[in-house]
N, C-alpha and C positions, 0 to 999 in steps of 0.2 A: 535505450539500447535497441533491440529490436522492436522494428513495427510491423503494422500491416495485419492480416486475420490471422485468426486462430482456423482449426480446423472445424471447431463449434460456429464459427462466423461473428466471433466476435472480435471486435475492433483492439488491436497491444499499439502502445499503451494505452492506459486507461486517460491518462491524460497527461500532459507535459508541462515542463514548469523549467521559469531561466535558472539554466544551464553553462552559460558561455561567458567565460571573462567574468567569473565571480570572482570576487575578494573575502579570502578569509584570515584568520588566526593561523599564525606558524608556529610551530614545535619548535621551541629554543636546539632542540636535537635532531632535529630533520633531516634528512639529507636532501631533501627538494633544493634549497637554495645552493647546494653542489652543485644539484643535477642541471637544475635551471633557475642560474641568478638573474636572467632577465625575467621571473615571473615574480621574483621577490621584491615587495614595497616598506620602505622604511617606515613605522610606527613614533610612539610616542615613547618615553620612556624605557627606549632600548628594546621596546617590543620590535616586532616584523611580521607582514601581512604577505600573502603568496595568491598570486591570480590564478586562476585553473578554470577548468571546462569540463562537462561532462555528466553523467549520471549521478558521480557519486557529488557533484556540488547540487543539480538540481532536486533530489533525495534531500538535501540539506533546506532546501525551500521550500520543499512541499512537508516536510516534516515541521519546520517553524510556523506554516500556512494552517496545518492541522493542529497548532498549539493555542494559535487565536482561536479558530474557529470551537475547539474547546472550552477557552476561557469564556468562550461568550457563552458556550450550552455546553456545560460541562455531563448532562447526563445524557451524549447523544454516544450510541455505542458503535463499532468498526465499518458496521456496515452503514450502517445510517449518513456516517464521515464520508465514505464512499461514496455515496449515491449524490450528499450535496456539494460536494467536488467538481461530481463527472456531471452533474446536471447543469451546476453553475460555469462551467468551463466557458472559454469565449470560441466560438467556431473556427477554424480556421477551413474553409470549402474549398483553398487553395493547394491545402495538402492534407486532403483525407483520411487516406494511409497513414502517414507519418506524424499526424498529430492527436490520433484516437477520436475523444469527445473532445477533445477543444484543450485550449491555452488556458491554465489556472487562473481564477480571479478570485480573489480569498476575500475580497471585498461585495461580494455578489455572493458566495457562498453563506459569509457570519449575515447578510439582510436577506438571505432567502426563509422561510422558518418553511419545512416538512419533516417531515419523521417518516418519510419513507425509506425503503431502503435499494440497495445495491445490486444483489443477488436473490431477489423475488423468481420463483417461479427453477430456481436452477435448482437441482436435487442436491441434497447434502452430499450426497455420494463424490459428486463432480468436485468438489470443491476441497476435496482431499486429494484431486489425483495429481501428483509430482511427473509426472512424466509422459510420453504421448498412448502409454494405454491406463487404464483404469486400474486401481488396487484391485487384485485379487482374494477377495477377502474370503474367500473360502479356503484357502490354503492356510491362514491363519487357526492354528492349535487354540482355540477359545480357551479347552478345560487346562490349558497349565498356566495360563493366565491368573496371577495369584490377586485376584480380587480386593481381599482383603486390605493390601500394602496400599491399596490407590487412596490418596487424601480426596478423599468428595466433597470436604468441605472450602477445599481450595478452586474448584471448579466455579468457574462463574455463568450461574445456572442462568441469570437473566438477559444475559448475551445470546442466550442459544435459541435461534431462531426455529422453532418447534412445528410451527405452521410449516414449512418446509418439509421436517420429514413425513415419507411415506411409512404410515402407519400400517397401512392392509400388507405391506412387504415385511414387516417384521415381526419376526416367531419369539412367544416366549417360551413355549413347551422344548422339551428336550428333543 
């Protein structure tokens, strides 16, 4: 979707992956093949397959790209996934802007082996913000915050990248 920097100076996307004149599975209840019967392809067994373009196909191949690379290192966590993506990407120097870190090689990514990660060095804080200013988190009523209801043992503590936060900034007293 969109490219080009951030206002941090970092590079959107993160990286790109084919997108165009993908073939997929069709909804026997679709309306795609209404909309447009020249993108629909005859299958086997009465099935039918639908060509398309675009984000929500290449989302479909970097999501199946992250299923191998899983299969091969199943204990590698979000960020981890991340960093061997964007490291392994193929350059493209022809379109900077528009291609991030590079062109997905999911084959260069499952034979690279690091355990580094993604978001090294970026403050926890940033990586919560939804929008172009930062949460506000002082405006947040802490004490009606009913503590107690939160499942903690559904949290997945080992995911959480701790070296990261800034300890000297965080009050426990009242």
């Amino acid at each position: 979707s969109a490219y080009g920097l951030t206002q941090e100076g970092y590079t959107k996307p993160d990286i790109v992956a084919p997108g165009v004149n993908i073939v997929s599975l069709l909804s026997p209840h679709s309306a795609l093949p209404l909309e447009h019967p020249e993108n629909t392809l005859p299958g086997e067994a009465g099935l039918y397959y639908f060509r398309m373009s675009g984000t929500s196909m290449s989302s479909a191949v970097t999501s199946g790209a992250v299923a191998l690379l899983l299969e091969h290192e199943p204990n590698l966590n979000p960020d981890q996934v991340k960093y061997r993506l964007m490291a392994t990407a193929v350059s493209m120097p022809d379109q900077p802007y528009a291609a991030g870190n590079g062109y997905l090689d999911i084959y260069n990514a499952v034979h690279t082996f690091t355990s580094e990660t993604a978001n090294t060095g970026i403050p926890t804080s940033q990586l919560l913000w939804t929008g172009e200013a930062p949460v506000n988190w002082s405006s947040v009523n802490w004490s009606s915050v009913n503590w107690s209801s939160v499942n903690w043992s559904s949290v997945n503590w080992s995911s959480v990248n701790w070296s990261s936060v800034n300890w000297s900034s965080v009050h426990w007293d009242d």
